[in-house]
C-alpha positions in Angstrom: 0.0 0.0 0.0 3.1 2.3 0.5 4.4 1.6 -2.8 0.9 2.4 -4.1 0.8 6.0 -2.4 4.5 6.9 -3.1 3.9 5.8 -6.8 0.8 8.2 -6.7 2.4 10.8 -5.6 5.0 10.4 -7.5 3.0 10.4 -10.8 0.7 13.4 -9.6 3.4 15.6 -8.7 5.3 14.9 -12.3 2.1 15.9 -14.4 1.2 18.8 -12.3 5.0 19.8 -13.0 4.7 19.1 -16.6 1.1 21.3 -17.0 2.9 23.8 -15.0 6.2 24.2 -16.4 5.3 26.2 -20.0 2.5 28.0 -17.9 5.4 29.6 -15.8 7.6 30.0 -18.6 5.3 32.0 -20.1 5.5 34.9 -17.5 6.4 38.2 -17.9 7.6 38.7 -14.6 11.2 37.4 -13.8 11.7 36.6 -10.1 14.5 38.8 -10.5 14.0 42.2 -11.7 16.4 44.5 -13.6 18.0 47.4 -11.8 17.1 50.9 -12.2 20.2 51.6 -10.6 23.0 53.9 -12.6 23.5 52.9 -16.2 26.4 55.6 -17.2 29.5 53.1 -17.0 31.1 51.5 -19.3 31.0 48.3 -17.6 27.4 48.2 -18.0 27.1 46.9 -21.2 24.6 44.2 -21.9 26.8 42.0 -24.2 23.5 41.0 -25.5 22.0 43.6 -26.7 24.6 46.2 -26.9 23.2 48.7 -24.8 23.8 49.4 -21.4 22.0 47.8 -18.3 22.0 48.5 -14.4 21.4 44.7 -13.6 25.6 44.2 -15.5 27.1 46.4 -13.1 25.2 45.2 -10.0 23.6 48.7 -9.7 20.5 48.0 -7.2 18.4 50.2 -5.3 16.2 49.3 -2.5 13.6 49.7 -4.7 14.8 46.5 -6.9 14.8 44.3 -3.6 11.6 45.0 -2.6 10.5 44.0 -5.8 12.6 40.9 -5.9 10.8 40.1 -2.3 7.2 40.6 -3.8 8.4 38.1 -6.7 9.8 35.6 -4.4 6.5 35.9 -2.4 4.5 35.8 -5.4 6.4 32.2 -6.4 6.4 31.0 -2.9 2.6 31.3 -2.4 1.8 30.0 -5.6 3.7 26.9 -4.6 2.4 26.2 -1.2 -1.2 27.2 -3.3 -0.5 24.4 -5.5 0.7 21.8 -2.5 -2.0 22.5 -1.1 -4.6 21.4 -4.3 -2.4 18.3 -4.9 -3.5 17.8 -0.9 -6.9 18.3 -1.5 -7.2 15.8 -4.3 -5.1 12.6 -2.3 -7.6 13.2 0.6 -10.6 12.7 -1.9 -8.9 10.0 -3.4 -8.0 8.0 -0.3 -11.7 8.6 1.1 -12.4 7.1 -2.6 -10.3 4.3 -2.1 -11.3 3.4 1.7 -14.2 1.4 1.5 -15.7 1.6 4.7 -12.0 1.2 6.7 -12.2 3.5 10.0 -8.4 3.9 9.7 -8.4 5.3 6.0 -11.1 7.5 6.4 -9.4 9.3 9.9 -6.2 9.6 8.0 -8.7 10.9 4.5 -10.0 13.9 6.9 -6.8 14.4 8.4 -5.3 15.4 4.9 -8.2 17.4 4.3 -8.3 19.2 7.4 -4.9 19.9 7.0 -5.1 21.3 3.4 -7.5 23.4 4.6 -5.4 24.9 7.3 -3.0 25.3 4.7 -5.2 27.2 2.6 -5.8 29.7 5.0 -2.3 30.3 6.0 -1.4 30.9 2.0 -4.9 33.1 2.1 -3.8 35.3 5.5 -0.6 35.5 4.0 -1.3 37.1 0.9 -3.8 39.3 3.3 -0.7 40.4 5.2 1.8 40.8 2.0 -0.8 43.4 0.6 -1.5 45.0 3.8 2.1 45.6 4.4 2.6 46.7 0.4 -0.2 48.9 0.5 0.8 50.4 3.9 3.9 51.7 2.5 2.3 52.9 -0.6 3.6 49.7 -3.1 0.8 47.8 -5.5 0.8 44.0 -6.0 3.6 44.2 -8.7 6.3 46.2 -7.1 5.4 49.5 -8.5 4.3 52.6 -6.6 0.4 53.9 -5.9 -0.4 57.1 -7.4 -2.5 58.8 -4.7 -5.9 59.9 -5.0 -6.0 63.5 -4.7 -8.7 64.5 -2.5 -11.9 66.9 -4.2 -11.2 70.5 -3.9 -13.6 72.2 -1.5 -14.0 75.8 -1.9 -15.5 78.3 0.7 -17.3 81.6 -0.1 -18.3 83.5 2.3 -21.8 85.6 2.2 -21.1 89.3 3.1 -23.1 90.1 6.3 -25.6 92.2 4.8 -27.4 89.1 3.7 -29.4 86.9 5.8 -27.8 84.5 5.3 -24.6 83.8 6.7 -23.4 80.2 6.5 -20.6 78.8 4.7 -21.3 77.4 1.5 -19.3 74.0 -0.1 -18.6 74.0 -4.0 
């Protein structure tokens, strides 16, 4: 039965891998960013492309690492997201394959419950990584919030002579 399981896993965690490899590939996002940092030496030079490049001459601002956090976080919760599905699907499929057994089905809800758990620790976590961003004025991808500018109020004030003598709001 523990060949059984390990084979399982095996083979579930090698085609979620192979669905999810050109799906990453395919992101625009490297978990790396470039710097922003200077760009005026020579030593900069993007052998690639010819032209010059921050990320050659190690030239990163704090700004950069922030960003490289966010992408590491974005990866990391994406993964644990993902364990936490292939968890879901092995505790269905061992209350599928229990048939009736007390033992099976207390070690089916176990995994569940635990996936569960898990899911709200990747869910609170992402809560807390956008809290902190957006306390500090950053958006999901690294960049900064252009603030709102608040509606202009302006106050005339009704000579005296008048009867009345509130304040009125434009």
């Amino acid at each position: 039965m523990l060949k059984k399981n390990i084979l399982f896993i095996t083979l579930l965690l090698s085609f979620t891998v192979l669905i999810a490899a050109p799906a990453y590939g395919q992101t625009s996002t490297p978990i790396l960013p470039s710097a922003t940092g200077n760009t005026s030496a020579a030593t900069c030079k993007n052998p690639a492309t010819g032209g010059y490049d921050a990320t050659y001459c190690g030239d990163y601002a704090l700004d950069d690492f922030v960003r490289l956090a966010i992408n590491v976080s974005k990866w990391i919760l994406g993964i644990v997201g993902s364990l936490s599905l292939v968890m879901f699907i092995y505790g269905g499929f061992m209350f599928l394959i229990s048939a009736g057994s007390a033992d099976t089905v207390g070690q089916a809800k176990k995994i569940l419950i635990a996936a569960v758990i898990g899911l709200i620790i990747v869910f609170s976590s992402y809560l807390i990584i956008q809290f902190v961003l957006a306390s500090i004025g950053l958006k999901w991808d690294g960049t900064k919030k252009v603030p709102e500018t608040a509606p202009q109020t302006v106050s005339l004030i009704i000579p005296t002579g008048t009867q009345n003598t509130n304040l009125l709001h434009l």
